[in-house]
Backbone bond lengths (Angstrom), bond angles and torsions (degrees), N, CA, C in turn:
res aa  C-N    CA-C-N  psi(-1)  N-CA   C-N-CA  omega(-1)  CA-C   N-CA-C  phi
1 X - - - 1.457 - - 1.512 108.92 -
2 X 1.663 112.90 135.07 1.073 113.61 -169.35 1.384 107.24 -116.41
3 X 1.335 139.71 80.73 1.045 136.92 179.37 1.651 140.51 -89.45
4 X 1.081 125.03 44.97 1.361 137.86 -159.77 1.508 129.01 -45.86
5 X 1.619 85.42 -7.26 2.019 92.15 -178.68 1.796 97.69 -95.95
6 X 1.200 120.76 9.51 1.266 122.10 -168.24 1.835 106.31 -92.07
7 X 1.166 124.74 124.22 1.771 128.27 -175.52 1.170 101.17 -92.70
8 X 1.396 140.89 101.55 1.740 117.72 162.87 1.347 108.36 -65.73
9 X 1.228 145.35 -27.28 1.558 160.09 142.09 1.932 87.41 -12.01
10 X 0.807 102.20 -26.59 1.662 86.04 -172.34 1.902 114.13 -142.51
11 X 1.641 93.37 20.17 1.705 88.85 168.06 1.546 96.77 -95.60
12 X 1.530 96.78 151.72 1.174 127.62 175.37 2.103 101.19 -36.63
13 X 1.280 94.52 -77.14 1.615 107.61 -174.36 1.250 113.77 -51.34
14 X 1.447 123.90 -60.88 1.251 113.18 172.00 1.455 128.31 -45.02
15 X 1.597 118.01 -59.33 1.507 120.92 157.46 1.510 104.91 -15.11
16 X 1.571 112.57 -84.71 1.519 114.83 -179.27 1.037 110.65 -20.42
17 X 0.949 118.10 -77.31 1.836 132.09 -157.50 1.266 93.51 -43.53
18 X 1.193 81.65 -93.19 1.861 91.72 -170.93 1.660 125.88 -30.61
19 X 1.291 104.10 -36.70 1.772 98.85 169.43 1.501 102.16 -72.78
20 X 1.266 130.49 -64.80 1.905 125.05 -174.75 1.833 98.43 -33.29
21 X 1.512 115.25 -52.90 1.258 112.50 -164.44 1.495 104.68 -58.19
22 X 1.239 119.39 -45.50 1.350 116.78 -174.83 1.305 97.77 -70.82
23 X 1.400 124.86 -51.85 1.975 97.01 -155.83 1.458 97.48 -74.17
24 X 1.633 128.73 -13.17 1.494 111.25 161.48 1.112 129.40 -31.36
25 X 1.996 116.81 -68.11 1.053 151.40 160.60 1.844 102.01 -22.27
26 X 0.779 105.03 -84.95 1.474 135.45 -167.87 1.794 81.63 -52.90
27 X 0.999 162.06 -88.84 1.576 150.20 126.02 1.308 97.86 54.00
28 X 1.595 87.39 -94.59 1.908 125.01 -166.73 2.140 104.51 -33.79
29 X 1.409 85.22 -41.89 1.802 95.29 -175.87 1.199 112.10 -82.45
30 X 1.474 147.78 -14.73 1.130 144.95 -159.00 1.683 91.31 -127.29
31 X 0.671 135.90 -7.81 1.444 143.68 -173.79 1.901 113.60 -109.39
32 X 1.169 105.86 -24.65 1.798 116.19 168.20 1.271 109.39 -38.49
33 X 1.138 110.28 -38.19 1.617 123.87 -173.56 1.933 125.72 -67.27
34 X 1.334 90.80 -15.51 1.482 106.26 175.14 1.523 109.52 -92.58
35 X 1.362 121.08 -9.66 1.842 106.15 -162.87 1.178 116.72 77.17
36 X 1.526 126.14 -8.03 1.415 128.07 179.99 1.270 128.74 -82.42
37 X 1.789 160.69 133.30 0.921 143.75 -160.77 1.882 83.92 -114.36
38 X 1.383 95.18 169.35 1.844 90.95 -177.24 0.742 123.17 -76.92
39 X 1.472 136.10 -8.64 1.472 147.09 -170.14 1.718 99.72 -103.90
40 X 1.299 135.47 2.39 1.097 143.81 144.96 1.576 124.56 -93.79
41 X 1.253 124.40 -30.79 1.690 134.90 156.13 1.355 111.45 -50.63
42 X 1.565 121.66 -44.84 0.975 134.60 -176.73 1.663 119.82 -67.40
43 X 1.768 94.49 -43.79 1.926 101.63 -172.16 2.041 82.64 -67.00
44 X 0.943 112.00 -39.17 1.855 109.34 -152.91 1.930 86.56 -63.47
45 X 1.326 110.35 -64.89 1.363 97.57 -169.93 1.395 127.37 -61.92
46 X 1.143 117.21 -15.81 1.647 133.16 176.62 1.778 89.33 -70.63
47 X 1.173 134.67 -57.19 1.253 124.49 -163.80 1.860 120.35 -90.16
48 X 1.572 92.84 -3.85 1.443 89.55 168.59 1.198 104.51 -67.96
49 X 1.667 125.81 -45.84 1.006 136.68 -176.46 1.653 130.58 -65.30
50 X 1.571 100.14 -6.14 1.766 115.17 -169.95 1.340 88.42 -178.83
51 X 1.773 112.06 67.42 1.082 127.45 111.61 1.568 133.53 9.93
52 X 1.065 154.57 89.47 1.589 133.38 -168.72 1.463 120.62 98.60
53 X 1.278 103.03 -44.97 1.670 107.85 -162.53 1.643 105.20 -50.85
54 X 1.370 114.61 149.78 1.061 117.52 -169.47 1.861 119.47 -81.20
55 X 1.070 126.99 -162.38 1.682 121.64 -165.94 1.603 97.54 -76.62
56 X 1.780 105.02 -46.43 1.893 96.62 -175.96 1.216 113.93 -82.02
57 X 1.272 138.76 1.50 1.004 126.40 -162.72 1.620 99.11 -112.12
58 X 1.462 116.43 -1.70 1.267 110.91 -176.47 1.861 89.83 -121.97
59 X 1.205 122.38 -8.50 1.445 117.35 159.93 1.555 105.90 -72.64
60 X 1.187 125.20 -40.06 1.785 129.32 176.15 1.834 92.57 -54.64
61 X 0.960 106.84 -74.00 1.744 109.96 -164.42 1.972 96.49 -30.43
62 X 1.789 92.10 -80.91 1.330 90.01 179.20 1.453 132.21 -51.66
63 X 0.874 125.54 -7.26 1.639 124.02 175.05 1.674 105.30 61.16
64 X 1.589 94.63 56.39 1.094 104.58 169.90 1.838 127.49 -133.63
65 X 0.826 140.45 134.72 2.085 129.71 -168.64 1.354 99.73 -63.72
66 X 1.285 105.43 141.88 1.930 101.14 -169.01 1.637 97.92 -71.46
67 X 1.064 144.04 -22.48 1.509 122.61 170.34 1.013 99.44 -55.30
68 X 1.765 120.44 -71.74 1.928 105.80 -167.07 1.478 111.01 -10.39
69 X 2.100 98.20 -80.01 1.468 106.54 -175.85 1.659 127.20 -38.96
70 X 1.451 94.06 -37.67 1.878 107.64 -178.37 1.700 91.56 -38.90
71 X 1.119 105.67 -71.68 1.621 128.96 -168.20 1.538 116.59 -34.00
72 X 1.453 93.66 -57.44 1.561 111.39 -175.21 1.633 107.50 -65.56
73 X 1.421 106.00 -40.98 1.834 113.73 -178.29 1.513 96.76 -65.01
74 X 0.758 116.84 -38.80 2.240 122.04 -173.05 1.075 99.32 -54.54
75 X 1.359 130.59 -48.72 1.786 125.46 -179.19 1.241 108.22 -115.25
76 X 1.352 119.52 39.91 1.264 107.03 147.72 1.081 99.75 -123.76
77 X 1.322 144.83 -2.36 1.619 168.82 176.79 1.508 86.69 -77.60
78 X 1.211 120.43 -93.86 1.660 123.71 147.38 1.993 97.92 38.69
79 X 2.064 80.54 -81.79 1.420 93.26 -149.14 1.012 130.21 -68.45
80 X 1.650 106.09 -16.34 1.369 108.14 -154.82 1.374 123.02 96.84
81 X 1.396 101.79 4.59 1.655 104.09 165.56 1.183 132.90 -107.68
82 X 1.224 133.75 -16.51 1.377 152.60 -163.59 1.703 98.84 -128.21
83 X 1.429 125.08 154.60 1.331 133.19 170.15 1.729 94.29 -137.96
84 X 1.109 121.63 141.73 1.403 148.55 148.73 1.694 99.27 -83.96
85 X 1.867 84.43 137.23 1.706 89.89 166.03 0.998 92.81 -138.83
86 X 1.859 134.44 164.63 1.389 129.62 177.58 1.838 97.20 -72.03
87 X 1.115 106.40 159.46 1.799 111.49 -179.99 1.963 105.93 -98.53
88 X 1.113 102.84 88.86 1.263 120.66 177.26 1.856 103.52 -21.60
89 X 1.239 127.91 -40.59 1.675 144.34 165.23 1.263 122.33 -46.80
90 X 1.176 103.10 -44.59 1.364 109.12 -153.40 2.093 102.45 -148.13
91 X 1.217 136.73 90.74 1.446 123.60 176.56 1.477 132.36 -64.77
92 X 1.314 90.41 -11.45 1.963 95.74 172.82 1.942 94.00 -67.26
93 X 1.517 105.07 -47.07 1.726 108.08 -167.02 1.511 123.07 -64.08
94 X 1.272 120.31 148.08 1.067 116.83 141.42 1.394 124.35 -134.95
95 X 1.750 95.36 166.34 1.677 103.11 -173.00 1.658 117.88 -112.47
96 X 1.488 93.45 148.26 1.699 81.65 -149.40 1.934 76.59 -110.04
97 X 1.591 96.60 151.91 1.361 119.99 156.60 1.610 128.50 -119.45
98 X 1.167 123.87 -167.75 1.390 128.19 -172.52 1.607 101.70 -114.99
99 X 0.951 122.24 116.37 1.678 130.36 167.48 1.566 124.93 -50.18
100 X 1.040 130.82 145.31 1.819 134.03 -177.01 1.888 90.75 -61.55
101 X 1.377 104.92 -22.09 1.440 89.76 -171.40 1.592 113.54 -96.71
102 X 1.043 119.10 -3.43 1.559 128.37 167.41 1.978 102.50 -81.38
103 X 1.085 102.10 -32.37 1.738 78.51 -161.25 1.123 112.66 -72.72
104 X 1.471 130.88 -7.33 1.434 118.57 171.09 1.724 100.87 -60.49
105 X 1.447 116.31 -60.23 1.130 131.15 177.22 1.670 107.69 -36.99
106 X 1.161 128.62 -49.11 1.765 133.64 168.24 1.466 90.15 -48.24
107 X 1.176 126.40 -113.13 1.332 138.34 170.38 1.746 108.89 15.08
108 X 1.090 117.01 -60.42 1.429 123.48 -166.24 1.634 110.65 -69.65
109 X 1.654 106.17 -31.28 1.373 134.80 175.44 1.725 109.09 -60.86
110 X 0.931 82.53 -32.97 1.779 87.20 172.75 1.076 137.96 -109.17
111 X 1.715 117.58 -15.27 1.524 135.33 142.49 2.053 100.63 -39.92
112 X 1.606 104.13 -50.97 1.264 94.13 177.44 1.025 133.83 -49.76
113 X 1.457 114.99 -66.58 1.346 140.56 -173.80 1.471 95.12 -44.93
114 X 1.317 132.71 -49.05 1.735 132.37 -158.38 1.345 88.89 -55.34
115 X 2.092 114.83 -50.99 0.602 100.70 -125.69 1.865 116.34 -85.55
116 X 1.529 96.49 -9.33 1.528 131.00 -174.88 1.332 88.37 -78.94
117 X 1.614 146.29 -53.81 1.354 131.84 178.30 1.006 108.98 -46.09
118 X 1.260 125.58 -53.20 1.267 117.11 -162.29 1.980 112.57 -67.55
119 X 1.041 98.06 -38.86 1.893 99.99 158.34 1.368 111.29 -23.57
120 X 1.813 96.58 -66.69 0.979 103.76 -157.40 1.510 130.24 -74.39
121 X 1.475 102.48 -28.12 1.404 112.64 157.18 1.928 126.71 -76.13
122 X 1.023 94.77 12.71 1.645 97.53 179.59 1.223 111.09 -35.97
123 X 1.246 147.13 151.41 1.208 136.29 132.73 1.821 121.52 129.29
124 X 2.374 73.58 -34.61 1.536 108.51 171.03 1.627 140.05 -67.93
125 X 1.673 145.50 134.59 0.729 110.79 173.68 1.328 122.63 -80.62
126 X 1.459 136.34 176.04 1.634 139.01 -178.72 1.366 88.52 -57.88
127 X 1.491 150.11 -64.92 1.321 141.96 -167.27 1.637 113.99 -57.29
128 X 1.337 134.40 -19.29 1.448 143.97 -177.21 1.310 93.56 -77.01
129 X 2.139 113.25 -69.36 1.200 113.97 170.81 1.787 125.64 -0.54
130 X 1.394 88.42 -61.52 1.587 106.78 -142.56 1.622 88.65 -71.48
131 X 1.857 113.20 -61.03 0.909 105.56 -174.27 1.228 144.29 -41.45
132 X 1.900 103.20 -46.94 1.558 114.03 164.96 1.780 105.71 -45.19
133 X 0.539 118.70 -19.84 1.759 126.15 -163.04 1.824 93.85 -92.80
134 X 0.925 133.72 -34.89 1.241 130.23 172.22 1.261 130.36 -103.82
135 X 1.281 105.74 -23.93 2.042 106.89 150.47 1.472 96.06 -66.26
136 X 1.322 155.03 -79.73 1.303 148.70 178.63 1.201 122.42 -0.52
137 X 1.634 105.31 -54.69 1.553 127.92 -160.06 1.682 89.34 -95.10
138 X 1.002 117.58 -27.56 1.692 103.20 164.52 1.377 143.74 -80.69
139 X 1.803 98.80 -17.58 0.886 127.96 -166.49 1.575 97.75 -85.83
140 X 1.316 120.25 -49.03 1.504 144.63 147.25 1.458 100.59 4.55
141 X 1.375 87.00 -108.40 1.750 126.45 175.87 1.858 92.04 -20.95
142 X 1.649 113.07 -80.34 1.687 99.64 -153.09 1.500 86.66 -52.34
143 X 1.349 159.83 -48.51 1.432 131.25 -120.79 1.731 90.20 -93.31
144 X 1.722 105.29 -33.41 2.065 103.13 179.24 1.466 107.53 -62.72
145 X 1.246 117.03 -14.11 1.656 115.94 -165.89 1.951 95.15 -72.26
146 X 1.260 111.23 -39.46 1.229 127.74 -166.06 2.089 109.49 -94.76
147 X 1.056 98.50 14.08 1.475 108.40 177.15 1.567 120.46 -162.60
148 X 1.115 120.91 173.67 1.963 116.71 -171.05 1.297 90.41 -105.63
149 X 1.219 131.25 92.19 1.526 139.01 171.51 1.684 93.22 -106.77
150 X 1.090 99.58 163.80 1.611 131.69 179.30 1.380 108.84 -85.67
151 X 1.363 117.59 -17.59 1.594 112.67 179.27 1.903 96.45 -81.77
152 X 0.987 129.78 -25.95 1.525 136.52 -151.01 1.857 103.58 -85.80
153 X 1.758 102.73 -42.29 1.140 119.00 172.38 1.364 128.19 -84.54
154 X 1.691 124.28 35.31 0.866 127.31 -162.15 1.343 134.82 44.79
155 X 1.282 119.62 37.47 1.465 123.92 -166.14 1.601 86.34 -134.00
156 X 1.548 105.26 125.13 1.634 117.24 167.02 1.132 117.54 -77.28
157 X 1.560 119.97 99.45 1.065 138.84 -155.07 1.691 111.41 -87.87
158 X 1.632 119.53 8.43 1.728 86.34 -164.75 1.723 75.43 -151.39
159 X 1.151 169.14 110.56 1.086 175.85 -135.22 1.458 104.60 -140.95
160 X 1.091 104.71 -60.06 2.128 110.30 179.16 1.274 97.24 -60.77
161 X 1.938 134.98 -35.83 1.104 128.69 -174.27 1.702 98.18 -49.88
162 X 0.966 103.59 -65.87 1.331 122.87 -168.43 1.813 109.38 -54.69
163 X 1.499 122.50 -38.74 1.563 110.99 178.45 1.551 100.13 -88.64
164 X 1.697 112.70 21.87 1.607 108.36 173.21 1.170 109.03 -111.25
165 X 1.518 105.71 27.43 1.833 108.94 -161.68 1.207 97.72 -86.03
């Protein structure tokens, strides 16, 4: 199909994309400065937020194969950022937490994030802010109503959303 009167400059999805991709990006660069790669910003803020949860259940969140995560928890275990505990439930499992020595590193993660929103909202007033922020969160909701997302099941599904505020 050849449709030439069509703008992706102005579909809904693409827009999306492409802005998350950039303020990722834009993330990824202001964040070099920690030693952190994003797929480690990500395990830390997923578990500030779920504390305990065990290796698959925080590979489900992230949308990641529990080896990846296996992998990623090994050096950050490594680092001194992550702790494994056996899962009192289950003894094959374990549950991973965030270390006294990561939370400065959390903390700093979200100095970022403010600080990249605010980039990104330049221009905006605090009331626009908000709104974009609540068409989002609506926009959210109808598409989880229509799929088994983790936001639907009471599980706070987006944590970096949130240290990108």
């Amino acid at each position: 199909m050849n449709d030439s009167s069509f703008d992706f400059n102005r579909s809904f999805g693409f827009v999306l994309h492409e802005t998350a991709r950039l303020l990722s990006k834009r993330y990824d660069q202001r964040s070099k400065s920690l030693g952190l790669t994003r797929a480690q910003c990500q395990v830390l803020a997923y578990l500030v937020y779920h504390e305990g949860i065990n290796q698959a259940g925080l590979a489900e969140l992230l949308e990641l194969e529990p080896i990846s995560l296996g992998r990623l928890v090994d050096r950050m275990a490594q680092a001194g950022w992550v702790e494994r505990r056996p899962d009192p439930r289950d003894r094959r499992a374990w549950q991973l937490f965030i270390t006294e020595k990561a939370k400065p590193l959390f903390a700093e993660m979200v100095t970022i994030g403010r600080e990249v929103r605010a980039e990104a909202l330049a221009g905006f007033t605090p009331e626009e802010g908000g709104r974009i922020m609540e068409l989002l969160l609506r926009a959210r909701h109808n598409l989880s109503a229509h799929t088994a997302e983790p936001s639907e099941s009471g599980i706070h599904p987006g944590p970096l959303a949130g240290a990108a505020e």
